[in-house]
N, C-alpha and C positions, 0 to 999 in steps of 0.2 A: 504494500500500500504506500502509495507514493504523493507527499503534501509539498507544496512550493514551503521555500524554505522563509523560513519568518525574515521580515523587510529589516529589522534591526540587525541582528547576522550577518545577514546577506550582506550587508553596507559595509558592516564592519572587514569580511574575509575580504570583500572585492577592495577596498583600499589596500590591506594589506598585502595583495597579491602587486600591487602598485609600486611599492616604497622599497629604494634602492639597498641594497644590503651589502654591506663589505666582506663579501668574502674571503677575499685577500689578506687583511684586515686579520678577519679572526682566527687566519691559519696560524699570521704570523705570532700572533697573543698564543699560539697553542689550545685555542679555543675548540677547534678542528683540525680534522687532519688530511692530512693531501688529499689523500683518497675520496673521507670524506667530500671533501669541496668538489672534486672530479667527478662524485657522486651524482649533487647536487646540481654543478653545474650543466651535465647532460640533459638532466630534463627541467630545467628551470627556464622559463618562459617561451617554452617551444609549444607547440601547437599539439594537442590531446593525442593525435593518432601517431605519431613520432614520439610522446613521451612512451605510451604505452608500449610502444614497439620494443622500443630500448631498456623498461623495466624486465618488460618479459626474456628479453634475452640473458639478464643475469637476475632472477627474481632473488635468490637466497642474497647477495650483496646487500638490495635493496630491503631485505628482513632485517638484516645484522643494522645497516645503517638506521632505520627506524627504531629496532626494540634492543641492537645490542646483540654479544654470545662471540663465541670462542675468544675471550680476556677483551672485546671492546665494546666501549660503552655505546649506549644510545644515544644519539647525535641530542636528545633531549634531556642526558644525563651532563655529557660533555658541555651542553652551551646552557645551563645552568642559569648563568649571570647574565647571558644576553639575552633578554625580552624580546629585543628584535627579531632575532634570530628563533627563538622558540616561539612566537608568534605565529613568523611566515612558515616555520616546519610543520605546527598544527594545521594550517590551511593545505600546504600543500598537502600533507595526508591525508587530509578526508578527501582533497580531491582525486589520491592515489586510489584509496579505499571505493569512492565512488564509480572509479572509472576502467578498475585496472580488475576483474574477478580472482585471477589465478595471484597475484599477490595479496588481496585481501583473506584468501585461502590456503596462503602459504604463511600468513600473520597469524591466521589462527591456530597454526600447527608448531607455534613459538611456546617453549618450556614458559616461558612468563610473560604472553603476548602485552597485556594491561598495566605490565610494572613501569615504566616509562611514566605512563597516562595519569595515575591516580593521586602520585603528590600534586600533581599540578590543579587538582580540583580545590584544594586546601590553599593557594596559594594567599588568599585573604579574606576578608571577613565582607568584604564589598562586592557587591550582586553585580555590579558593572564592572568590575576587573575581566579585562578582555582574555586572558589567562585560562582563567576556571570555566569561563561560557564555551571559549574556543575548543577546550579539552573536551567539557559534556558535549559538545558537536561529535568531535572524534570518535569518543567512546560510544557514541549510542548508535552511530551507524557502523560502528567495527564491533558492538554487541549484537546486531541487529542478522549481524551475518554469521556471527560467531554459535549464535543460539540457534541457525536451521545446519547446523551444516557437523558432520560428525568428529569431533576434537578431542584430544588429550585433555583440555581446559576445563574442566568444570568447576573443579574445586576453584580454579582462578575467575571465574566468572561467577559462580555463587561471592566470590569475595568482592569482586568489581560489582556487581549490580547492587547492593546494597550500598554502596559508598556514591554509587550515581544519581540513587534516589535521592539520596539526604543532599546530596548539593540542588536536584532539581525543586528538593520540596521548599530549599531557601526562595527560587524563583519565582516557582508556584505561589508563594507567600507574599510576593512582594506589590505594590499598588501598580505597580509597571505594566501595562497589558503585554506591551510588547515583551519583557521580558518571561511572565507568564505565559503565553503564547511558547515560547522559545520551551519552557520546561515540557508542557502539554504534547508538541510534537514530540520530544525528545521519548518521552513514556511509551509515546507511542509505538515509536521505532522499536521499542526493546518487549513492548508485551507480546510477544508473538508463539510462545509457548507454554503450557501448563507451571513451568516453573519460576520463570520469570513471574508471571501473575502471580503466583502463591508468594513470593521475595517480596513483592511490592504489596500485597495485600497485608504482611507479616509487618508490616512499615505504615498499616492503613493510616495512621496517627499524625506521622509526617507528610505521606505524600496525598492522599486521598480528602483528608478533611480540606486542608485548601480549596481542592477542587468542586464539592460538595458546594462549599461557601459563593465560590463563581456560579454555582448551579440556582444557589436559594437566591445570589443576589438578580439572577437575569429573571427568576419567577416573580418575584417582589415580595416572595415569602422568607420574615426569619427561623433561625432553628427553632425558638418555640411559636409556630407558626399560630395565628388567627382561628381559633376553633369556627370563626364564621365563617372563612374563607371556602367561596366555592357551594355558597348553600342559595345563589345564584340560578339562574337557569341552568337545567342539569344540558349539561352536554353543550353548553353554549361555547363557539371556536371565534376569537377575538380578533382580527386583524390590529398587527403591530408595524411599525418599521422595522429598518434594517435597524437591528442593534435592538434589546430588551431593555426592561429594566437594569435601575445600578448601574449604569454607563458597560454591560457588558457587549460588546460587538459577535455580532454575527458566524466571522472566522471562529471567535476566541470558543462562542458557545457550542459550536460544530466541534472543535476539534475537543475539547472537553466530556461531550457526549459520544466521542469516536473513543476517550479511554477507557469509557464506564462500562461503552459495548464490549469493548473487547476483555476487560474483566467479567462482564457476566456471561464468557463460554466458561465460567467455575463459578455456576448460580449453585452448585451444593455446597461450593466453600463460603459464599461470598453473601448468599441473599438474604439471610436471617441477621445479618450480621448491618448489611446494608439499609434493612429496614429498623433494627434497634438502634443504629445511630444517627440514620437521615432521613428515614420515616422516605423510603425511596417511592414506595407506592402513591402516596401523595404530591408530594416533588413532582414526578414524571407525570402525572395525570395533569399538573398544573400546566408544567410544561409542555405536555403535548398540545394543553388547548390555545397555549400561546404560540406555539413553533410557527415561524414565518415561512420556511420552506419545506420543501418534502425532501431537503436532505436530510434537516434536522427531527423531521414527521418520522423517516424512513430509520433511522439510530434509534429516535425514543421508541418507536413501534418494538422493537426487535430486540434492543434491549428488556424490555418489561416480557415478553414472550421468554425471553431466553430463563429471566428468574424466576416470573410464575409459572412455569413449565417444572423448574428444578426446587422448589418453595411451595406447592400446592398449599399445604395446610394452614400454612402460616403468610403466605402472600396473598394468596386468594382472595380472605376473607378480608385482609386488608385495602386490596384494590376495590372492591364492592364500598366500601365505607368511602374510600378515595371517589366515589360517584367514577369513574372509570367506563362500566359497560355502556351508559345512557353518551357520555363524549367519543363511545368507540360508534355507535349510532350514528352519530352526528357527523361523525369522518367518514363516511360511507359516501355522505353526500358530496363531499368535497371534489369527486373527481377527479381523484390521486390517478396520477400516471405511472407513477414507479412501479416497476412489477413485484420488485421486492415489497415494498414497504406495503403495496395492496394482500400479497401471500401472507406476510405478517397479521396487518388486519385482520383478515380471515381469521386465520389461525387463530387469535387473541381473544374475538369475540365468545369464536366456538366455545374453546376454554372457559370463558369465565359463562360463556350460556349454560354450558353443563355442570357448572359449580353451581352458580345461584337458585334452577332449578330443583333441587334437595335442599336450601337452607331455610331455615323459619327466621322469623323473629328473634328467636331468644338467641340462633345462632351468630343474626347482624350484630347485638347488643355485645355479646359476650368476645364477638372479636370486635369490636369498637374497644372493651378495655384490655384485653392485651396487647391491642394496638401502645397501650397509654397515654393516648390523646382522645379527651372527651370533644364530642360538641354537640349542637342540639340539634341529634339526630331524633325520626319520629318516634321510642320508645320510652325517651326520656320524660316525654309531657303525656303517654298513653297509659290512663287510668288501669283500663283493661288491661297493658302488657305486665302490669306490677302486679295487680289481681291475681292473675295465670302465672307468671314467672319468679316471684319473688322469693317463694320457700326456694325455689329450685337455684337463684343465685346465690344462695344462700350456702345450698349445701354440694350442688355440683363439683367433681373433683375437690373434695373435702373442703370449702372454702376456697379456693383456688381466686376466684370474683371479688368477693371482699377485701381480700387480703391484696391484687391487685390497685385497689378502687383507695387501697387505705395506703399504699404505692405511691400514687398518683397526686392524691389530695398531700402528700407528705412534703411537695413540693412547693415552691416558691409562685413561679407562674408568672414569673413580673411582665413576660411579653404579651400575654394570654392569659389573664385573670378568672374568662368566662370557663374554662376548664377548674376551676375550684366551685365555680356557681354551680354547672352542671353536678358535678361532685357529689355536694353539698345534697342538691335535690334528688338523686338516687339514695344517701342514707339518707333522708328523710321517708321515701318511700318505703324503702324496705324497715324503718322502723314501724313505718303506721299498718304495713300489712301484716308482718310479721313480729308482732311489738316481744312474743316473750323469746327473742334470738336477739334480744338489743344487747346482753353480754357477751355475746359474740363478739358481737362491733367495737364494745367497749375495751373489749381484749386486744384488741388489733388497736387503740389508740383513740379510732373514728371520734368517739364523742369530746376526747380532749382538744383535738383539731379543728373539730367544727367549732366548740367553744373561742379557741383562740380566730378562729376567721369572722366573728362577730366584730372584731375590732380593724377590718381591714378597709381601707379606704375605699374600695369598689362599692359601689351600693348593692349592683345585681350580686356579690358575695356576701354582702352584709345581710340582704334580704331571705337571702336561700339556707344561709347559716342559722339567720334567726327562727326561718323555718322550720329547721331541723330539729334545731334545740326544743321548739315548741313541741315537737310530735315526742320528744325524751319526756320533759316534762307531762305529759299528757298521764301517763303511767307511773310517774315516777309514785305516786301513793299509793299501787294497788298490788295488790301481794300477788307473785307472781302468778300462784296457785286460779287465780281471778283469772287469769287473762284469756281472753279468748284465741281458742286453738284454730288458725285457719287454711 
């Protein structure tokens, strides 16, 4: 898979492919050596098809001159002190590596192809040091080849991919687009098999949350997202400009949703894990209804197949709350051209047709809170569902509900308060149905929490909590023995 290369980069290699270099100079300093420089000079500013010519005639020379072996060093080891010089050898090497197969193939089959490469990612603590950015270039397309192709390297490459991430998640982090851009493709390059993704998922902390945060900020949703959000016309697809919310651009959001996809071919390792921390099923439902093209239609389609496919029980019922099937409707109509992203479609609705068909009520409810995010879905204000359901969330998988619910409300909520309201008025219900299991509640905390959220500046909290306490009180004089069994 092949992405033009980010415009900041790109400016940067193409000057330095420019600027005159003293060769001469640094043989005489002992910086390099004859050879060296005879190396260098052969294919240094000669046209693509004559460089290559002339690698391939001596490729091992051209090994040793880049990575080092038999007692000399790596022209990147040797010119140390010159920037200049380790600059333009970086550029010239990815354009080796890009251009040349059988010496990018003969790099791989180096006792230490990556030694050279990885102090240079360390070189400073500044995201714009041309140094570390030009190396993560290097390394991620001489990983890129390293990880299809069958090598001595592994243990060197399990040790290289980890050190790539962490310099690209400084990137990924940073307010730069262009420089986050630069990380995103780079990931790219290197997810291309089962291991590489498990590396980087082992690292989800560094390299993944950034990402996530580009994702919530193009939705206009934060981590603790709006429990109102989306209770809107179900399935309704918004026309946007180029570029989303949060000043995220178009490239930046494509190529972000191009790593997510390609982490979710390991939706057994990844999906459960994807939705406890970034509530994925939501996110992507938002985003899909805001996607401007059916590039980005055709990524989040396929993505969300790939992890409710490998996630049934536990994403399923998530997307259904995410309102998901009723916006997968509504894409129908749109007229997709894409083949793929129409197959996807297909596919996705099928799936979650034949889920929703089997679930009741109590099933929406009960994955609304392991989801752990309330909102005012319709069983919260339905007399009847409390009636019918409430010994049952009571006692289903031993308290399993409660003890969630008492989870949930334990929380702060400063983004989304109305997830403590909702809270609030499910113990209240299940007190007034089920009043002689309120020491259940009470065991789990609930009534000292509800207590304390009488004091909270939200009214709809303050209102819901005092609710609750009301239905405590209601009981609180009558011996247990009284109370009516229902």
């Amino acid at each position: 898979m092949s992405l033009d290369p980010p415009a900041y980069l790109f400016n940067m290699q193409a000057n330095i492919r420019t600027r005159p270099i003293s060769w001469e100079g640094a043989m005489r300093a002992k910086t390099i050596t004859d050879a060296d420089l005879q190396k260098i000079k052969s294919i240094d500013k000669v046209r693509k098809e004559e460089r290559k010519q002339r690698v391939e005639a001596d490729v091992q020379s051209f090994v040793t001159l880049l990575l080092g072996g038999n007692g000399a060093q790596s022209i990147f080891e040797a010119a140390a002190k010159r920037q200049d010089i380790v600059q333009y050898m970086l550029v010239l090497t990815e354009d080796l590596i890009s251009d040349i197969p059988s010496l990018t193939a003969a790099l791989t089959q180096h006792p230490a192809p990556f030694k050279p490469f990885l102090p240079l990612l360390k070189a400073t603590s500044n995201v714009e040091d041309p140094i570390p950015l030009l190396t993560s270039s290097v390394l991620s397309k001489f990983l890129s080849s390293a990880l299809t192709q069958t090598t001595k390297s592994t243990d060197q490459i399990d040790e290289a991919l980890p050190q790539l991430y962490n310099y690209l998640s400084a990137l990924a982090k940073s307010s730069d687009a262009g420089l986050q851009d630069i990380a995103v493709q780079e990931y790219s390059a290197v997810l291309r098999n089962r291991k590489s993704r498990e590396l980087f998922w082992n690292q989800r902390k560094e390299t993944l949350d950034p990402l996530f945060d580009i994702l919530r900020a193009a939705s206009g949703v934060g981590k603790d997202r709006d429990s109102s959000t989306g209770n809107g016309v179900a399935g309704s697809v918004r026309s946007v400009p180029e570029g989303l919310a949060g000043g995220v651009g178009l490239q930046l959001l494509y190529h972000v949703l191009l790593v997510v996809w390609q982490l979710s071919f390991e939706g057994d390792l990844v999906g459960d894990g994807l939705q406890d921390d970034h509530d994925i099923a939501f996110l992507y439902t938002n985003l899909l209804r805001l996607s401007p093209k059916e590039k980005t239609t055709r990524l989040l389609l396929s993505t969300l197949l790939n992890l409710l496919s490998a996630n049934r029980q536990t994403l399923l019922p998530a997307a259904v709350l995410a309102r998901l099937p009723p916006l997968l409707t509504t894409l129908k109509s749109r007229h997709l051209t894409d083949e793929d992203a129409l197959e996807d479609l297909k596919s996705l609705s099928e799936l979650l047709e034949d889920y929703t068909t089997t679930q009741t009520t109590f099933d929406e409810y009960a994955a609304e809170v392991r989801s752990g995010h309330l909102r005012w879905s319709p069983p919260h204000r339905s007399e009847s569902f409390w009636r019918e359901n409430a010994r049952r969330i009571l006692e289903e998988n031993k308290g399993e509900l409660p003890r969630k619910l008492a989870e949930i409300l334990s929380k702060s909520w400063d983004n989304d308060k109305q997830v403590l309201a909702i809270g609030c008025n499910d113990v209240a219900c299940l007190v007034k149905e089920v009043p002689e299991k309120r020491h259940q509640l009470e065991k789990l905390g609930l009534k000292g929490r509800v207590m304390e959220l009488m004091q909270e500046p939200d009214e709809s909290v303050r209102w819901e909590s005092l609710r609750t306490v009301g239905e405590w009180l209601r009981y609180s004089f009558e011996s247990k023995s009284d109370l009516p069994l229902r």
